[in-house]
N, C-alpha and C positions, 0 to 999 in steps of 0.2 A: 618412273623412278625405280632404282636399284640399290641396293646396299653394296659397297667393296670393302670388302675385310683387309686387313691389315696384311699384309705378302708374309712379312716376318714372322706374325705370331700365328698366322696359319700355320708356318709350317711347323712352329714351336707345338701345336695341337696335334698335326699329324704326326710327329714324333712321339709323343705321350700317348698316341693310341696305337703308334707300330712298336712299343715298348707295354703293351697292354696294363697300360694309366688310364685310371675312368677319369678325364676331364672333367666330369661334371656328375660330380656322387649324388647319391638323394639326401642325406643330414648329413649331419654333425653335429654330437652333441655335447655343449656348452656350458658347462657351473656356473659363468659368471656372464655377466654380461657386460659391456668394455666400464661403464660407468661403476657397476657392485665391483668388480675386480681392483680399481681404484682403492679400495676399503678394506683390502686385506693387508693384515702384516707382512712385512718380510719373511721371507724363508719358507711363507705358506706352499703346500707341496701339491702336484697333483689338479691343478689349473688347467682349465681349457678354454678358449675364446676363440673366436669367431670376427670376422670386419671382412671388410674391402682394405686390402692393401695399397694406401696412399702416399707411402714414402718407402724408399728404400734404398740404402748405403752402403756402397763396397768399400771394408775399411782393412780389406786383407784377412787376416784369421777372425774377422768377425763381420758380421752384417746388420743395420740395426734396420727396423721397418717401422712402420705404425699404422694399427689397424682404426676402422672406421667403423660406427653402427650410428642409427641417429640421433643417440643420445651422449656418442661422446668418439673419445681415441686412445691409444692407449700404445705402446712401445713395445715391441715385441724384440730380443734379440736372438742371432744365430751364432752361437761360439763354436769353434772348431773342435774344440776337446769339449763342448756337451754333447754337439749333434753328432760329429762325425766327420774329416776331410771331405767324404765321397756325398755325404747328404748337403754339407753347407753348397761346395761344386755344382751340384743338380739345379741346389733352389736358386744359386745365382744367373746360373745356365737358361733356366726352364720358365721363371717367376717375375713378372711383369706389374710393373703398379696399376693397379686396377684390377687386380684378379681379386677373388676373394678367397683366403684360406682360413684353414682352422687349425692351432695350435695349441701343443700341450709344453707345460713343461712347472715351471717354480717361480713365485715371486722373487724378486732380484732389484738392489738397487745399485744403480749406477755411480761410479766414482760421481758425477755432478749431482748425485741425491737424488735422480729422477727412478718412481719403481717402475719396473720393466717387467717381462715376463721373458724368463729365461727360456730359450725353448728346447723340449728335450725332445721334441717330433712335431711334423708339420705338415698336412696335408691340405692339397690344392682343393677347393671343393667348385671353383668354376673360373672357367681362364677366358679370359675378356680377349675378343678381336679387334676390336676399337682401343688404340691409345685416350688417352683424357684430352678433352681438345690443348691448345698449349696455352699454358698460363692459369690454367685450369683450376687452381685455388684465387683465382682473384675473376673469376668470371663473372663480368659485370654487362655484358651483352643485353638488352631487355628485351628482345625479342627472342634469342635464342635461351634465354631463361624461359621464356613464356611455352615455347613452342618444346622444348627440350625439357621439359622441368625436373627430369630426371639426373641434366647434370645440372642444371641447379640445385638440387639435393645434396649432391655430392661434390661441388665446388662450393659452397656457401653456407657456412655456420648460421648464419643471421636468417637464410631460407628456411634450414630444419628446424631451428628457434623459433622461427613466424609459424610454420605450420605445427606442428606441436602444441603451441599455446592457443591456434585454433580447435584445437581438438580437444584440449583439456576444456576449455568453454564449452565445448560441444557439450563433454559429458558432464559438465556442473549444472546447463539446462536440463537438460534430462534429468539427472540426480531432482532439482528443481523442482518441478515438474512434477515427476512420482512421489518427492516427497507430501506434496500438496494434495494426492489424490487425484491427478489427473492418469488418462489411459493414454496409452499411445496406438493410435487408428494409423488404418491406410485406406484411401479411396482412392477412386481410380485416376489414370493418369488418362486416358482416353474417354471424351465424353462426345456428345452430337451438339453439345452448344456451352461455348466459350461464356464462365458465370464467375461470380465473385468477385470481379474485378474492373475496371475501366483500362482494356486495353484489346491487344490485336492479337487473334490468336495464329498459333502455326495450326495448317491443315492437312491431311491425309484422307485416304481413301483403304474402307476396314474391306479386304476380298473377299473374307468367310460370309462376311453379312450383308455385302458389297452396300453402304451406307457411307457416306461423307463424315470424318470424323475430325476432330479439334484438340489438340495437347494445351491439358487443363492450364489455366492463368490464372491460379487458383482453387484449393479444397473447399474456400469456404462454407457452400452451399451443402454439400455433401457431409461436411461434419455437422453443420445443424440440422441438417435427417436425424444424425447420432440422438442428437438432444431429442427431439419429436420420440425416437426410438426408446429412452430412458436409461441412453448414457449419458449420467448428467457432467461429466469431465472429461473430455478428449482434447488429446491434440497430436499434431501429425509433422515430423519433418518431409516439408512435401518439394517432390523437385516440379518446379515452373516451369512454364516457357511463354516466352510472348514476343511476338514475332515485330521486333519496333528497334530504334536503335543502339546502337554500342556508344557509352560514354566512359567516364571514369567510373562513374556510378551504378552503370545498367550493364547488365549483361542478357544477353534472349534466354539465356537458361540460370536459373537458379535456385536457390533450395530458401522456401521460406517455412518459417514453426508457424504454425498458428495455433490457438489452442480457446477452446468455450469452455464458460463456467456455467451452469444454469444457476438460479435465483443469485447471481451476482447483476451488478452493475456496472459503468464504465467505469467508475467511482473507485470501485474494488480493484479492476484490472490497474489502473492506474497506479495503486499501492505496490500490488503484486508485481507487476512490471519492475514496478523501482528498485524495489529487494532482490528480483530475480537477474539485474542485471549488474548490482551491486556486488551478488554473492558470486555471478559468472565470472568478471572480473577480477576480483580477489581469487580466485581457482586459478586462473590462469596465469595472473602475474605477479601476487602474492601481495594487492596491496590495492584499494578502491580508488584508485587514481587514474587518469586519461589525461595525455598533453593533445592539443589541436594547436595549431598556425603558433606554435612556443609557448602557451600558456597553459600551465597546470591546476586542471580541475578535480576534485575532493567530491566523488559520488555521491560523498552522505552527508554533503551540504544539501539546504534545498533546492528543490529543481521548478522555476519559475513557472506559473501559469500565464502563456498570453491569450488572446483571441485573435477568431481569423483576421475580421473586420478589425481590430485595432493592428495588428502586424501590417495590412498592406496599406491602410490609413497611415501610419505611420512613416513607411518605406515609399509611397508612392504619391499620397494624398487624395488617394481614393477611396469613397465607402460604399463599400459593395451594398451596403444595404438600403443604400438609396437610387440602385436600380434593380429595378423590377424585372426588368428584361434583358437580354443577351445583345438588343442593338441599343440599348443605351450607355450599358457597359461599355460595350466596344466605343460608340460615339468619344466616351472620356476617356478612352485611352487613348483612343489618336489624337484626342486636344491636347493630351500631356507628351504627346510623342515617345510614347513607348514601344521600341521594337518589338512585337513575342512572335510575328510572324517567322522569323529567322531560326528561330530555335522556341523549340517548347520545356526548354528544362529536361527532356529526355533525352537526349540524342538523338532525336525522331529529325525526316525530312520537313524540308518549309509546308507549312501549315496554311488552309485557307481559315482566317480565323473568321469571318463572315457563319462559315459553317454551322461550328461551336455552339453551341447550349449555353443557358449563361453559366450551370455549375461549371464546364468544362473552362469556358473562358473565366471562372473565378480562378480556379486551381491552374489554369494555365499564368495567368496573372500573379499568383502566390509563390509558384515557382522559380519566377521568373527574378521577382522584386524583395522575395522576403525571406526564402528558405537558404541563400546563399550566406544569408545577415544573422541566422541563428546560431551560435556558436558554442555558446555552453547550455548543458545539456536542459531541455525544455518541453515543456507538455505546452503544443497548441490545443487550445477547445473552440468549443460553439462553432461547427463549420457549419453554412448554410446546406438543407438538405438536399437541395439538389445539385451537390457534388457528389452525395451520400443518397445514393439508391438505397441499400441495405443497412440503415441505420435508421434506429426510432427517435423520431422528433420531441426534442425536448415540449415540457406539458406545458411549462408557461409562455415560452417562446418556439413556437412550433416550425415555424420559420428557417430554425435551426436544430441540429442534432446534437444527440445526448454523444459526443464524438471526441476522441486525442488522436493526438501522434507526438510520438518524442522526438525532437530535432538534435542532434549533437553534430557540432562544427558544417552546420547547411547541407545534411543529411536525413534524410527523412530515417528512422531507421523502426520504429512500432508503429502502428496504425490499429486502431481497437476503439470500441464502442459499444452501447447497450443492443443489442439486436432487437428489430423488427421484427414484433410476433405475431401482428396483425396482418391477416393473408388481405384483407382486402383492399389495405394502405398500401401493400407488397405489389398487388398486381395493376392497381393503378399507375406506381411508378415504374414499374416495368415498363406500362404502354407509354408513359413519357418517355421514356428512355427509347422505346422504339418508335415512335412518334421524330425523335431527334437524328434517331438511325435514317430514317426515311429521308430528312432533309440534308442527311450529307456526311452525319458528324458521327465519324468511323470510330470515336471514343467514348460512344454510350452504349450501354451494354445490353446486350440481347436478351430478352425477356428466358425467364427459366418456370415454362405453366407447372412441372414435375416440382417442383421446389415450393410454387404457391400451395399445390394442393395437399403436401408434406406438412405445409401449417396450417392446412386449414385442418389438419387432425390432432391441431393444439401442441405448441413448443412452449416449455416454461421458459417465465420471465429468462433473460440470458445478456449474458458480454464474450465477446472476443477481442483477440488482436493475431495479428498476424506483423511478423519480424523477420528481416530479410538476413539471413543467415551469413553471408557474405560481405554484406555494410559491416554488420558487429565485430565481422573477421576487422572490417577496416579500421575501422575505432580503436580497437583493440592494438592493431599491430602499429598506429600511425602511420598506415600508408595511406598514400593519394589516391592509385590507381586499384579497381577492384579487383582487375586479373593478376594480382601481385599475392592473394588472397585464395585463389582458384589454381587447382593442383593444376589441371590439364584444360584451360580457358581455348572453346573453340578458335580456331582460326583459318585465315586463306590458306589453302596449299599452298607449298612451296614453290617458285616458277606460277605464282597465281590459275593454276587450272582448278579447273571444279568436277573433275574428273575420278580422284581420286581422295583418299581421307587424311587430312595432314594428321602429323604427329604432333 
């Protein structure tokens, strides 16, 4: 693959540089920015702004343009009698939409009332070889958004609008977060064994220490060292990876928060969660409100408690807790003729579900039948503990874990629970879980001995959750698909080779 630059405005470049024009300055410096310039009065003197140039209009003795930044646009004109016959000439000559300039000059309103900025000078600060694709304000292409997202930025208000209000969530968590006492950690993104989670990790091979190495599927374990260590508040925006399918919902890489309280409970994070995502919210969109499938939900209503056992009881007529084991489960699903072999709710390949464990076939069963059906926002509890390796068993019903997730519109989007402080409960379901490994079921998690032995040097009482960063993007913005949500969402090269690294 090769790039070919544009024949015209090449040569429009090599002219500005055999005319000794820096095409491409290092600053320019800016008073306003296109949105504060908005705010000034008339006649104000002495202006300078900055954009991508998106429009521009040969109207004889004058030229009108309109710059871009991603917080807005703004009107620039060129008068003959401000700039000058031989400078207006140039910029008409030399000046292409999509370059970016920066101009000086005076607030000005236009006989239609619109304020402009008069320009009394104008310099190129970088000249685009690529025209905008065509039609370029209504680019509605969803792959070449995905893949380009750079001109989706720049063709689609509603793009910079989505990501922006991702970002200001971003920093009302965080704000969140520190306001509360918690720390922000980083563990590592390379470890020798795939922990914290029920899934499949991506692998490499480390040269310096030549050892087989794993990209984490999760901090979890790693920040509750923190705890053992006597930070008793952490949490981490941590990037993922797990090497399973692409849906709407899943993407192999992603960024999840997770964050531990010590001497909390799920009980607490549960609270904490609710206000933390209420207040994100409101930061972002200025008001504690989500629509899903047309219907407008009010945050600070309350937010329902169901259980596991009563959700697919319900959805399917099954109650999980009247098997005991993984082939009886399975037995009454195929009496009811339930497909989950086909898909497992992840986007994962056909599945042998013989395999499966019975937590795995619980959770694959839940996914399947009940998490599509959750729609306004919802705390599931009591999940049986063997879908919950690393969660402590409720004391009167042990059976089951002290365990939530908030579901909004058949999304899973929190996961959090009282932590497992007991190392020897800890390393017994390890060895089930690898016990499960051995018979097949690629979805139990590999025992972590460095992690037992970190509690066997005493963790206080403790809760987590971990929130997938990218779902909230979806909630938030009412998109369907996740990579709608993701600046630069991997994908196939272009021409499908694997050769090289798509854009």
């Amino acid at each position: 693959m090769t790039v070919e630059f544009d024949p015209i405005r090449l040569a429009k470049l090599q002219q500005l540089k055999d005319a000794n024009i820096n095409p491409y300055p290092d600053r320019f410096e800016a008073t306003h920015s296109l949105r504060a310039v908005a705010e000034l009065e008339e006649g104000t003197q002495g202006v300078a702004i900055c954009g991508r140039l998106i429009a521009l209009r040969d109207m004889g003795n004058l030229a009108f343009g309109r710059l871009q930044d991603v917080e807005g646009q703004f009107q620039i004109i060129f008068e003959k009698k401000t700039i000058g016959p031989e400078r207006l000439k140039w910029i008409k000559k030399n000046i292409d939409v999509g370059d970016h300039l920066g101009v000086e000059g005076v607030i000005f309103r236009t006989k239609r009332g619109e304020l402009s900025v008069m320009g009394h000078d104008m310099r190129l600060l970088s000249k685009g070889l690529l025209p905008l694709p065509e039609k370029w304000h209504g680019l509605q292409q969803v792959e070449l958004c995905q893949r380009k997202r750079y001109l989706d930025l720049i063709a689609n208000q509603d793009a910079r609008e989505r990501f922006l209000k991702c970002i200001k969530a971003n920093r009302a968590l965080r704000r969140f977060l520190e306001d509360a006492g918690f720390l922000e950690t980083y563990t590592p993104a390379l470890s020798t064994v795939a922990s914290g989670a029920l899934a499949t990790p991506f692998t490499a091979h480390h040269n310096a220490l030549d050892i087989d190495v794993v990209l984490r599927i999760a901090p979890e374990t790693y920040l509750k060292r923190l705890l053992v260590g006597g930070f008793d508040k952490v949490y981490e925006f941590a990037q993922c990876f797990r090497n399973e399918g692409i849906s709407p919902q899943h993407l192999q890489d992603f960024i999840m928060i997770e964050a531990y309280a010590a001497y909390w409970n799920y009980r607490d994070n549960m609270r904490f969660n609710r206000e933390m995502i209420i207040d994100a919210v409101r930061a972002a969109t200025g008001e504690a409100r989500l629509n899903f499938r047309g219907e407008e939900f009010d945050l600070e209503q309350e937010w329902p408690e169901r259980t596991f056992q009563e959700v697919i009881q319900t959805d399917c007529g099954i109650d999980i807790e009247a098997h005991a084991d993984a082939a009886s489960l399975l037995a009454e699903i195929r009496d009811k003729s339930l497909d989950l072999a086909g898909e497992s709710g992840e986007g994962k390949q056909k599945i042998d579900l013989s395999v499966l464990g019975r937590g795995n076939l619980i959770d694959l069963l839940y996914k399947r039948v009940s998490r599509p059906k959750l729609i306004a926002p919802t705390f599931l509890i009591e999940h049986p503990a063997d879908v919950s390796p690393l969660a402590r068993r409720n004391e009167e019903r042990p059976h089951v874990v002290d365990r939530y997730q908030i579901v909004m519109n058949g999304i899973e989007l929190v996961n959090g629970y009282t932590e497992l402080a007991d190392p020897v409960d800890q390393l017994e379901r390890f060895e089930q879980q690898q016990a499960l490994r051995n018979k097949g079921d690629a979805e139990a998690m590999a025992p972590e001995y460095d992690f037992v032995e970190a509690l066997a040097y005493s963790m206080p009482p403790a809760s987590g959750w971990g929130m997938s960063v990218e779902r909230f993007h979806m909630l938030l913005c009412g998109v369907d698909n996740i990579r709608d949500v993701v600046f630069f969402p991997l994908m196939r090269p272009e021409g499908g080779g694997a050769a090289e690294q798509s854009t």
